[in-house]
PLY file of the C-alpha trace (Angstrom):
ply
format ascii 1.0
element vertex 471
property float x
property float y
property float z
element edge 470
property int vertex1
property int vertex2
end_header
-12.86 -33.22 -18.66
-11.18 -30.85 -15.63
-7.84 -29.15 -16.72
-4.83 -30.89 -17.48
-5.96 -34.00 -16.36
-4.29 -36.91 -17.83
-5.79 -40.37 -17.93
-4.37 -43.37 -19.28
-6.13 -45.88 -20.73
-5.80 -49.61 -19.73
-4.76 -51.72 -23.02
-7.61 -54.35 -23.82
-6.18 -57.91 -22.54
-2.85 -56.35 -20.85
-1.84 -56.13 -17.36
-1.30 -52.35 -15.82
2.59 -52.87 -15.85
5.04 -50.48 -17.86
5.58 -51.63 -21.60
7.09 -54.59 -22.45
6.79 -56.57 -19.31
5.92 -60.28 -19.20
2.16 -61.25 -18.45
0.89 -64.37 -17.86
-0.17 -66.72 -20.47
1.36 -64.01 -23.11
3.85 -65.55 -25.68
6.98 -64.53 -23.13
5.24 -67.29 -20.68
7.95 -69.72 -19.07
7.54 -73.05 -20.33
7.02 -75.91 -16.93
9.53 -77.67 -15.97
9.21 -81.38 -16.68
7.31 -83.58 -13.72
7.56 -80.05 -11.52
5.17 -77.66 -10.41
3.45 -75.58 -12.85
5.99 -72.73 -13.42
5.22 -69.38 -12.46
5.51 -66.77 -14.11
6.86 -63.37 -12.31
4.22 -61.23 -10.24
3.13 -58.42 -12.65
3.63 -54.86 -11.57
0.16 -53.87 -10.91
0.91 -50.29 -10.15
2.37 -48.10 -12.70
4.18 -44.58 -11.93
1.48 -42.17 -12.31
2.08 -39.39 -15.42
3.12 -35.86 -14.54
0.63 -33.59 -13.99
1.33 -29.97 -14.95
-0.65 -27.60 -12.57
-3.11 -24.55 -13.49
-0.16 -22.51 -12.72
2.26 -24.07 -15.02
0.20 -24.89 -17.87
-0.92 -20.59 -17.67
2.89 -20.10 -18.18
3.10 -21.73 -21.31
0.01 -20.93 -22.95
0.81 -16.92 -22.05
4.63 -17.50 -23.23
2.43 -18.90 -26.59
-0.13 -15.93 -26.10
2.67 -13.25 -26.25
5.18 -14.81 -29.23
1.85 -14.98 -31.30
0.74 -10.99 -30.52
1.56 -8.91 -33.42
4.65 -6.91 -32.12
3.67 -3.55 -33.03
0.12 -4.13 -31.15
-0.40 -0.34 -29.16
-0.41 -1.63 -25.81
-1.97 1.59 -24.42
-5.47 0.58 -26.21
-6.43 -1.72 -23.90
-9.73 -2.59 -26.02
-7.95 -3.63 -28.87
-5.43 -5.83 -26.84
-7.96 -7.63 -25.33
-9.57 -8.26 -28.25
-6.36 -9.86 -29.64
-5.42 -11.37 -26.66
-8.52 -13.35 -26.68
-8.32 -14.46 -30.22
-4.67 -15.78 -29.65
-5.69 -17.63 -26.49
-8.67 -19.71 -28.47
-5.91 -20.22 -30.85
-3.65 -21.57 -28.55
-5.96 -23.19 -26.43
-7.03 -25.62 -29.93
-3.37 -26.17 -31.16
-2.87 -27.62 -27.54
-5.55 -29.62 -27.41
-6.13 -28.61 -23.81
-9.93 -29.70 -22.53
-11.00 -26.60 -20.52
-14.04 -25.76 -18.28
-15.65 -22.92 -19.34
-14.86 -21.44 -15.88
-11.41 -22.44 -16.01
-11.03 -20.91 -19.16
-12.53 -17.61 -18.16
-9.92 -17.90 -15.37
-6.81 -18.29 -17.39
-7.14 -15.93 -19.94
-8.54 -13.49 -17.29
-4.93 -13.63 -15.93
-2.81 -13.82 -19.15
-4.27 -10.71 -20.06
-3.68 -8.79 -16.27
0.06 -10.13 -17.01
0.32 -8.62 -20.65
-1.32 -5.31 -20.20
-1.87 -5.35 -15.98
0.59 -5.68 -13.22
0.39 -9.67 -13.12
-0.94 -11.33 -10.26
-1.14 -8.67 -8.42
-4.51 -7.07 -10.33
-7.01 -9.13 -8.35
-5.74 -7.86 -5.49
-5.70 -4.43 -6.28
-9.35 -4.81 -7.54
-10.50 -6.18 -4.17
-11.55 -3.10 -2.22
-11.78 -4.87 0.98
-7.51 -4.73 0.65
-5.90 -1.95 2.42
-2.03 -3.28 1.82
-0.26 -5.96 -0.23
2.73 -7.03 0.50
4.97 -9.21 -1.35
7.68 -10.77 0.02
10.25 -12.79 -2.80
8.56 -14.42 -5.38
6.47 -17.46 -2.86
4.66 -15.16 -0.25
2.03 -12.44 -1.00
0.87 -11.11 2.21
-2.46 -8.80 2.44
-4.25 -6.53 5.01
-7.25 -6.69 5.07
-9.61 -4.82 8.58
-6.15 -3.90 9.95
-5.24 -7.59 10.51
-2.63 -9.74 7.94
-3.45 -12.57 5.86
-1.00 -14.98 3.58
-2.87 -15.23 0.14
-2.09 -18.07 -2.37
-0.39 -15.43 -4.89
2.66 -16.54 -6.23
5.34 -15.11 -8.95
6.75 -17.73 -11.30
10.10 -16.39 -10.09
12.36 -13.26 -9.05
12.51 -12.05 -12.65
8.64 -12.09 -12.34
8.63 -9.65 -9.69
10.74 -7.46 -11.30
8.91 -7.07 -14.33
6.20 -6.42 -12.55
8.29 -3.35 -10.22
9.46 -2.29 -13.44
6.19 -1.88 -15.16
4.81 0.04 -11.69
8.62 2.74 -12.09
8.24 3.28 -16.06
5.59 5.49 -15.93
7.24 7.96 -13.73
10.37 8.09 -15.03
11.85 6.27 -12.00
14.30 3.03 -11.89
15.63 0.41 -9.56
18.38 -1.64 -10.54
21.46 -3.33 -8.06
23.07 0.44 -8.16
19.72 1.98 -6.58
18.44 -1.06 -5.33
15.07 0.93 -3.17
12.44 3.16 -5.06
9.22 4.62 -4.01
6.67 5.25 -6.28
2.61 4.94 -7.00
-0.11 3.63 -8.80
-2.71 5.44 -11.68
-5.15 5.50 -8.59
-2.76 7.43 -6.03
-1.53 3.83 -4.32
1.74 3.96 -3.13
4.88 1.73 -3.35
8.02 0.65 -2.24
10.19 -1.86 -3.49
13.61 -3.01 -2.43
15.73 -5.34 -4.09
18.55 -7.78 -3.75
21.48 -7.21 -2.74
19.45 -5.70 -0.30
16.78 -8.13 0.18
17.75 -11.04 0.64
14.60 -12.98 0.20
14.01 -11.66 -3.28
12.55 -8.36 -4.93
9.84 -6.84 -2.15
7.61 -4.75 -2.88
4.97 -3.02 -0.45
2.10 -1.24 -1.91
-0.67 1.19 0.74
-3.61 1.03 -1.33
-5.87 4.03 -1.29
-9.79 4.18 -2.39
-10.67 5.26 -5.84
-12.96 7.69 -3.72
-11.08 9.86 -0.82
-12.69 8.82 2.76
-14.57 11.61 4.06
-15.32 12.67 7.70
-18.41 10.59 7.54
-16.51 7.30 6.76
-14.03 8.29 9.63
-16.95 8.85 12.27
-18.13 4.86 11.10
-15.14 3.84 11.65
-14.81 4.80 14.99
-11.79 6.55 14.00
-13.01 10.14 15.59
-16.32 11.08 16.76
-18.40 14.38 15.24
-17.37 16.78 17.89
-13.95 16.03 17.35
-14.40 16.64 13.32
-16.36 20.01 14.32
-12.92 20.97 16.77
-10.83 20.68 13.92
-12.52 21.51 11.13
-12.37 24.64 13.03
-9.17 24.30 13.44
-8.02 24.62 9.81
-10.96 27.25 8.86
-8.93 29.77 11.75
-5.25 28.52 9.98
-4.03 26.81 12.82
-0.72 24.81 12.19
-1.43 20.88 12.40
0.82 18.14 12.81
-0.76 14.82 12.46
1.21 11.73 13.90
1.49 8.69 14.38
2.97 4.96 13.76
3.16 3.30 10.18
-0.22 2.30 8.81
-1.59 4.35 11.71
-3.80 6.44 9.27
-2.27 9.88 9.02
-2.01 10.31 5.58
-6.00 9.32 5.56
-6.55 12.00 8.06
-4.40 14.69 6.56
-6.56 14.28 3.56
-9.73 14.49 5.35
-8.06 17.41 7.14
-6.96 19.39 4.47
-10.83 18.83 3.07
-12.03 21.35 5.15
-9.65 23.95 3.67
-11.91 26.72 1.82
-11.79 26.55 -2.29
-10.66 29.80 -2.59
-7.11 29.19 -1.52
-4.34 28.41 -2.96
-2.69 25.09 -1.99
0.53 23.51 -2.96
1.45 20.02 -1.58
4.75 18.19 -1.49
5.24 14.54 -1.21
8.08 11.88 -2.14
5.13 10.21 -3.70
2.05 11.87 -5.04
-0.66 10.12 -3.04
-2.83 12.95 -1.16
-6.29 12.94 -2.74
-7.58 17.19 -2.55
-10.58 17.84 -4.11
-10.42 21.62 -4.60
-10.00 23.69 -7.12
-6.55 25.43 -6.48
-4.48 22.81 -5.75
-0.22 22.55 -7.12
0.97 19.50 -6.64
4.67 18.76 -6.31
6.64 15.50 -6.43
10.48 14.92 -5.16
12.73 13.48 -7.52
15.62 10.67 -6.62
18.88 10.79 -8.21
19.72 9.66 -11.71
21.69 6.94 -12.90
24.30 8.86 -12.35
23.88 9.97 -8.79
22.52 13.42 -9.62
19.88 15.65 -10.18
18.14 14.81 -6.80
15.62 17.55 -6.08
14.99 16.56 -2.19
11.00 17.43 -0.15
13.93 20.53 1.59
14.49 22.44 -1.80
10.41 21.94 -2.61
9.15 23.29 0.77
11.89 26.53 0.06
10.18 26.74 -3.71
6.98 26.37 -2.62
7.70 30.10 -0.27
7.82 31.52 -3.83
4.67 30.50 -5.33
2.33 32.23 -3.54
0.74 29.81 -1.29
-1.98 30.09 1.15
-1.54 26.52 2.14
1.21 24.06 2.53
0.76 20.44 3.02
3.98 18.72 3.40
2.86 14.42 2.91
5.85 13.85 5.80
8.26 15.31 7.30
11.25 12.86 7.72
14.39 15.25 7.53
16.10 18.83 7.67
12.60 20.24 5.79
11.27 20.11 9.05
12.95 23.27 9.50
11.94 24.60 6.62
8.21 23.76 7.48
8.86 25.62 10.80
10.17 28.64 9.09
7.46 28.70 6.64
4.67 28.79 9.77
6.60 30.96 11.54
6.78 33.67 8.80
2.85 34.04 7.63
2.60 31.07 6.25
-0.44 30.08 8.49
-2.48 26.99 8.17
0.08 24.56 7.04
-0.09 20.66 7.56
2.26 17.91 7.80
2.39 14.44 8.83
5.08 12.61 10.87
5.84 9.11 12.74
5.78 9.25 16.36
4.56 6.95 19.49
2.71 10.11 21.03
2.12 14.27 20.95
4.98 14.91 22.61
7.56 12.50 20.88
6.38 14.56 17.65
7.92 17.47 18.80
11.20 15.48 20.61
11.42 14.09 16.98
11.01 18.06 15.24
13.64 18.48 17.22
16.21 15.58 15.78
14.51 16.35 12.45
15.77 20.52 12.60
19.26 19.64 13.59
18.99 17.01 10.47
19.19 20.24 8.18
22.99 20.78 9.70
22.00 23.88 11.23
24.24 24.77 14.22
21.03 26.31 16.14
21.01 25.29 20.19
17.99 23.24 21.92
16.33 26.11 23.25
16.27 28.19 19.96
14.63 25.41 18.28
12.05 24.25 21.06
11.24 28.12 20.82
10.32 27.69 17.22
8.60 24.41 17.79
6.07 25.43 20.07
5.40 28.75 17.96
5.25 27.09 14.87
3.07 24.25 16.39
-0.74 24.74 17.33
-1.67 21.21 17.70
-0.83 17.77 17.13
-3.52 14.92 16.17
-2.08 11.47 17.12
-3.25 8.65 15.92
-2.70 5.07 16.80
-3.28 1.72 14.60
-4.82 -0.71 17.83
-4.22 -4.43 18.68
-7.52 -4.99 16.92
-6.49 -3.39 13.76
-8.70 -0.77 14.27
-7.26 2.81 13.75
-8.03 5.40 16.61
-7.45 9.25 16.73
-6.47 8.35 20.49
-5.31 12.20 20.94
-6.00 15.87 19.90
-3.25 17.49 21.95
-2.88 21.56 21.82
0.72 23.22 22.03
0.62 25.80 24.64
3.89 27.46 24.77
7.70 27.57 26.44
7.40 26.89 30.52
11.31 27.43 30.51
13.14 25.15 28.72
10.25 22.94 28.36
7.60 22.78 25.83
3.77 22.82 27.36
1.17 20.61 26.05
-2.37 19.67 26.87
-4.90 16.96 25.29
-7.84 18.54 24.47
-9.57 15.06 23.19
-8.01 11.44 23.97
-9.42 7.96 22.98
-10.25 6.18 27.04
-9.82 2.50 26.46
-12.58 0.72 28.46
-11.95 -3.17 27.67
-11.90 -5.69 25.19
-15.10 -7.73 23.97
-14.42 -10.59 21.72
-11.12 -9.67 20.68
-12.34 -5.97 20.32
-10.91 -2.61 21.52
-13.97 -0.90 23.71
-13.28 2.90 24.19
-14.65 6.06 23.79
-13.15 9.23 22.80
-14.18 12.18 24.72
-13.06 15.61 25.54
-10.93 16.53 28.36
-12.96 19.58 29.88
-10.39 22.17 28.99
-10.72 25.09 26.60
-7.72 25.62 24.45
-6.16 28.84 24.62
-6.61 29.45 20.83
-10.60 29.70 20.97
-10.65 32.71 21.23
-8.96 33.28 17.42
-12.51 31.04 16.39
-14.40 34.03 17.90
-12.63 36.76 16.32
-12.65 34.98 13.14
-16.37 34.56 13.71
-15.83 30.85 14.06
-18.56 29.32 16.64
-18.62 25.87 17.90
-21.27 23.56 18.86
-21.96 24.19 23.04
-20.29 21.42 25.08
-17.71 20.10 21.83
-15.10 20.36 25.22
-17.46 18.27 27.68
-18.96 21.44 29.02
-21.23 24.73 28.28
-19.22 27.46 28.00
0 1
1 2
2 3
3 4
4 5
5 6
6 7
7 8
8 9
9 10
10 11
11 12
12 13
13 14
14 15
15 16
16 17
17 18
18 19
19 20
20 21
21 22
22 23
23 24
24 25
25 26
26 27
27 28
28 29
29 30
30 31
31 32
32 33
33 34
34 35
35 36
36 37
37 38
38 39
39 40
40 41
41 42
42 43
43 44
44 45
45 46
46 47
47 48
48 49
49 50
50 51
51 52
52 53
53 54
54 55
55 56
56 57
57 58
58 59
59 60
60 61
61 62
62 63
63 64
64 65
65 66
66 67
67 68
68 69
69 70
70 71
71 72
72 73
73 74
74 75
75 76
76 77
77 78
78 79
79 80
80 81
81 82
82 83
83 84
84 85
85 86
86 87
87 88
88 89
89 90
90 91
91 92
92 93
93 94
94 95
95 96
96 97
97 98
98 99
99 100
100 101
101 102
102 103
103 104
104 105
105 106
106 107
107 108
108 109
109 110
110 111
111 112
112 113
113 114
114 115
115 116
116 117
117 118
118 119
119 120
120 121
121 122
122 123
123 124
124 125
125 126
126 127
127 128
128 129
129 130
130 131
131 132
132 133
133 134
134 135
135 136
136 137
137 138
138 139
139 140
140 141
141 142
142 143
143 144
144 145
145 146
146 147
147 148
148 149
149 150
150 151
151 152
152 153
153 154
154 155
155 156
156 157
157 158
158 159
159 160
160 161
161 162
162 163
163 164
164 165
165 166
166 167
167 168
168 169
169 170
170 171
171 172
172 173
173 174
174 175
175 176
176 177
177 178
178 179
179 180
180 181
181 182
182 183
183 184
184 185
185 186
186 187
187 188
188 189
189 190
190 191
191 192
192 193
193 194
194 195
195 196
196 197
197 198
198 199
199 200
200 201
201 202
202 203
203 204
204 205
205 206
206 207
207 208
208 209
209 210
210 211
211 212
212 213
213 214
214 215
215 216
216 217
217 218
218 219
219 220
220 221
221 222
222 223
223 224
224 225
225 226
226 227
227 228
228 229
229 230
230 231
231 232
232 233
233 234
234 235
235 236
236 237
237 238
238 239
239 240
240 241
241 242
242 243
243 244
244 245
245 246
246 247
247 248
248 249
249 250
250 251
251 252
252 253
253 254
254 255
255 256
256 257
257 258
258 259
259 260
260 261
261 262
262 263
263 264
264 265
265 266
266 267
267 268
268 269
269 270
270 271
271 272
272 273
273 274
274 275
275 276
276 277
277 278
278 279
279 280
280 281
281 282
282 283
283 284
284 285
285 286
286 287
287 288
288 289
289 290
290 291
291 292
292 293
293 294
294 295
295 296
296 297
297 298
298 299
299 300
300 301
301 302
302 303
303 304
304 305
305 306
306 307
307 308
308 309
309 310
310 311
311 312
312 313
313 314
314 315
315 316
316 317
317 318
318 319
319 320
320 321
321 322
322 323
323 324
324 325
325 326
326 327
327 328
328 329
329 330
330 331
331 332
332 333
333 334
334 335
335 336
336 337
337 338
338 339
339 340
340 341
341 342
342 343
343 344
344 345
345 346
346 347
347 348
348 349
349 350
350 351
351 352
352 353
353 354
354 355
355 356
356 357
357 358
358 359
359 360
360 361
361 362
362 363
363 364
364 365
365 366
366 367
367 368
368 369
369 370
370 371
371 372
372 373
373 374
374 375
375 376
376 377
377 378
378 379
379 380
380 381
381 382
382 383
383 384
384 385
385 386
386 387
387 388
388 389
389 390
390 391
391 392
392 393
393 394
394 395
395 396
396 397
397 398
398 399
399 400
400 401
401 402
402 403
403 404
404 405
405 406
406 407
407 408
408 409
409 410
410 411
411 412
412 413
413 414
414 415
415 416
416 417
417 418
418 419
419 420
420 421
421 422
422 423
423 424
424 425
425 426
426 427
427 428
428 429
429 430
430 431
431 432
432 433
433 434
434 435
435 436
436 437
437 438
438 439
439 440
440 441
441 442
442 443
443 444
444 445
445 446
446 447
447 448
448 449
449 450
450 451
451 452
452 453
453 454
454 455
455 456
456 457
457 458
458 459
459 460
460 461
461 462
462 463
463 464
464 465
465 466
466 467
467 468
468 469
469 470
C-alpha cells in the first residue's frame, strides 16, 4: 500500500452514504400510503466526502517532531555515525507505533530527510550535494530557486514555514560565531566547504527570511576547467600566468555571478610556493593551495554594535606581517585605498576583485571607492595612484546564455593628462548566436603591452604569437 493512502471500506449490505442515513428497504423504510403509489424512500447519497489525505510532506513533519522528542537529549550531535544510527532506530520505531504502510523507497526517502534536518541544513542538503548547482536561492519559506549552467530554475523545495528557515540560517551563523536577529537583520557567512551566504531577514524582507548561498566545488577549478569552459583560451592563461610570475598588480572585474572570485583563485594559483600570502575576505571562500598561505576573515559588529574589525583595518595589518602577496576577495569601500597604497609602496603582485560593467568603470569605481575612505585627496592625485598602482584589469562578463566569458584583458598604460590610458590586450569578439548560444572567440588584439619587457628581464618568455603576431 503507497503512503498515507487511506481507503475506506464499503459496509457489507449498506449504501455509500455518511452514517446513519436511511436506505431502502432498511428498518427506517417509509411505510406506503394506503391505495397510493408505492412510497419512496429518499435518494441515497451515493457520494461521500472523501477523507483527508495528509501529504509526504506533512506526514515527514510529524514523524521527525516524533523522531526528535524520542532522541536521547544528551546524544553528541557532532558524531554523525552514532546519530544516524539512532536516528534510524527511532524512525522504525515510530514508523510501527503509527502504523504507517511505507514503500521501501518511500521509506528510504523520509528518513533520508529527517536525518539532513536533525544533523544537516534541512532541505537544503540535496541541493548542496548536487554538483551540477552553482547557486541556491531561497526566497521565504514557498520558493527555492537554483542555478544550474548559468540559467535559473524553481525547484519543488519548500520550508514548513519562516521559523524553518531560520533554523536553518541559524545553524549555517553558529559555527562562526556570527548572528542575525531583527537588530542585525543581514549576515554573510559560509559553508564547511568554502560556500558562501547571505541571508536577510524581515523587517527587511518582506517575503520572509532569504537566504542566497554561491556554491563552490569541493575541488578548486583549475586553468584546464576554465579553457573547457570557454571561459579563456590557453594563450590567454600563458599572458597572465606571466603576469603574476613578474608581480604585476591585477584587478579582476566584473558583474555578480560573473566569475571573478573563480578566476582570482585560478589566478592567484600561479603564484610560486615560496611566498608568503595573506588573503582578506568578508567571508573566507578563496580556495589557495600553497603552502604559505594566512588567511584573514572580517568581523561584523556585536550585539552591541561594537567590535567591528572592517576588510580597511585588515589590509593596514596585513602591511605588518610580512607579505609577499596580498589578495584582497573584494574591494567594496575606503580599503581600496589602502590596496593602492600597499602596491604603490613594494607591495608588488597583489590581487583584488571588484564589480564593474567594463575595464575602465573599474577604475571610475577605484575612484568613488578611495574617496569612500574620507580622504580629502583631489581627482587627479588619486587617478595618479590608480594608474600606478594598476597593471591590468581582467573583466569578465556572465552572457545571455549563462555562459561566463573573460570578454577582456585590458593593460593600464599610464596618465595622458588628466586621463587614465588603457588598452585591451585580449577581448572576447561575439560572432552570433546558434541555438540560443553565444558564438565568439577570444583573440588577441595585436599589441604588445608595455610591461613585456619586465617578463624579459625577469627571464620570463612567452609562447611566439600569444599577441596575434611573431615578435
Amino acid at each position: 500500500m503507497s503512503l498515507l493512502k487511506r481507503i475506506e471500506s464499503a459496509r457489507p449490505g449498506a449504501a455509500p452514504g455518511p452514517a446513519g442515513s436511511p436506505t431502502p428497504g432498511g428498518p427506517n423504510a417509509p411505510a406506503p400510503l394506503p391505495g397510493g403509489p408505492p412510497a419512496v424512500a429518499p435518494t441515497a447519497r451515493l457520494t461521500t466526502q472523501a477523507p483527508v489525505r495528509e501529504s509526504f510532506r506533512d506526514v515527514k513533519f510529524r514523524i521527525q517532531n516524533r523522531v526528535i522528542q524520542d532522541l536521547d537529549p544528551k546524544l553528541d550531535l557532532s558524531n554523525q555515525v552514532e546519530v544516524r544510527r539512532q536516528i534510524e532506530e527511532v524512525f522504525g520505531k515510530v514508523i510501527d507505533d503509527e502504523g504507517l504502510a511505507l514503500t521501501r523507497a518511500e521509506r528510504v526517502r523520509m528518513l533520508e530527510q529527517i536525518t539532513d534536518e536533525i544533523i544537516g541544513l534541512g532541505p537544503l542538503e540535496p541541493l548542496l550535494r548536487d554538483e551540477s548547482i552553482t547557486e541556491i536561492m531561497v526566497n521565504g519559506p514557498r520558493q527555492v530557486y537554483i542555478e544550474r549552467a548559468g540559467k535559473l530554475e524553481l525547484t519543488n523545495v519548500v520550508f514548513q514555514n519562516d521559523d524553518h528557515v531560520m533554523r536553518i540560517i541559524d545553524r549555517i551563523i553558529a559555527p562562526i560565531g556570527r548572528r542575525v536577529d531583527e537588530s542585525s537583520p543581514m549576515v554573510d557567512a559560509r559553508l564547511t566547504d568554502g560556500s558562501r551566504v547571505n541571508a536577510i531577514i524581515p523587517p527587511l524582507s518582506l517575503v520572509g527570511p532569504v537566504v542566497t548561498i554561491r556554491k563552490f566545488s569541493a575541488s578548486p577549478f583549475t586553468v584546464d576547467d576554465l579553457i573547457r569552459f570557454g571561459t579563456a583560451t590557453p594563450e590567454m592563461f600563458d599572458f597572465l600566468k606571466a603576469c603574476v610570475e613578474a608581480r604585476l598588480n591585477v584587478f579582476v572585474s566584473g558583474g555578480t555571478g560573473s566569475g571573478k572570485t573563480t578566476t582570482l583563485n585560478v589566478l592567484s594559483s600561479f603564484i610560486p610556493n615560496d611566498e608568503r600570502i595573506i588573503t582578506i575576505e568578508d567571508a573566507a571562500e578563496l580556495q589557495l593551495r600553497q603552502e604559505h598561505v594566512v588567511t584573514l576573515e572580517s568581523r561584523p559588529p556585536n550585539i552591541e554594535g561594537k567590535g567591528a574589525i572592517p576588510i580597511r583595518e585588515l589590509v593596514r595589518n596585513a602591511l605588518r606581517m610580512r607579505p609577499d602577496r596580498i589578495i584582497v576577495g573584494e574591494c567594496r569601500s575606503g580599503e581600496a585605498l589602502d590596496m593602492l597604497q600597499a602596491m604603490n609602496t613594494g607591495h608588488d603582485g597583489s590581487m583584488s576583485t571588484g564589480h564593474a560593467n567594463s575595464p575602465r568603470d573599474m577604475l571610475s569605481r577605484l575612484e568613488t571607492m578611495v574617496l569612500m575612505a574620507g580622504v580629502d585627496l583631489p581627482l587627479r592625485a588619486i587617478r595618479e595612484q590608480i594608474a600606478s598602482a594598476v597593471d591590468l584589469v581582467v573583466h569578465q562578463a556572465r552572457l545571455k546564455d549563462g555562459s561566463r566569458r573573460i570578454t577582456n584583458i585590458t593593460e593600464v598604460q599610464g596618465m595622458e593628462g588628466d586621463v587614465i590610458v588603457m588598452q585591451d590586450v585580449f577581448i572576447f569578439e561575439q560572432t552570433g548566436v546558434v541555438e540560443g548560444k553565444i558564438q565568439g572567440r577570444l583573440k588577441p588584439t595585436g599589441i604588445r603591452p608595455k610591461f613585456v619587457e619586465k617578463f624579459e628581464v625577469m627571464g620570463i618568455h612567452l609562447p611566439p604569437g600569444v599577441f596575434g603576431f611573431t615578435y
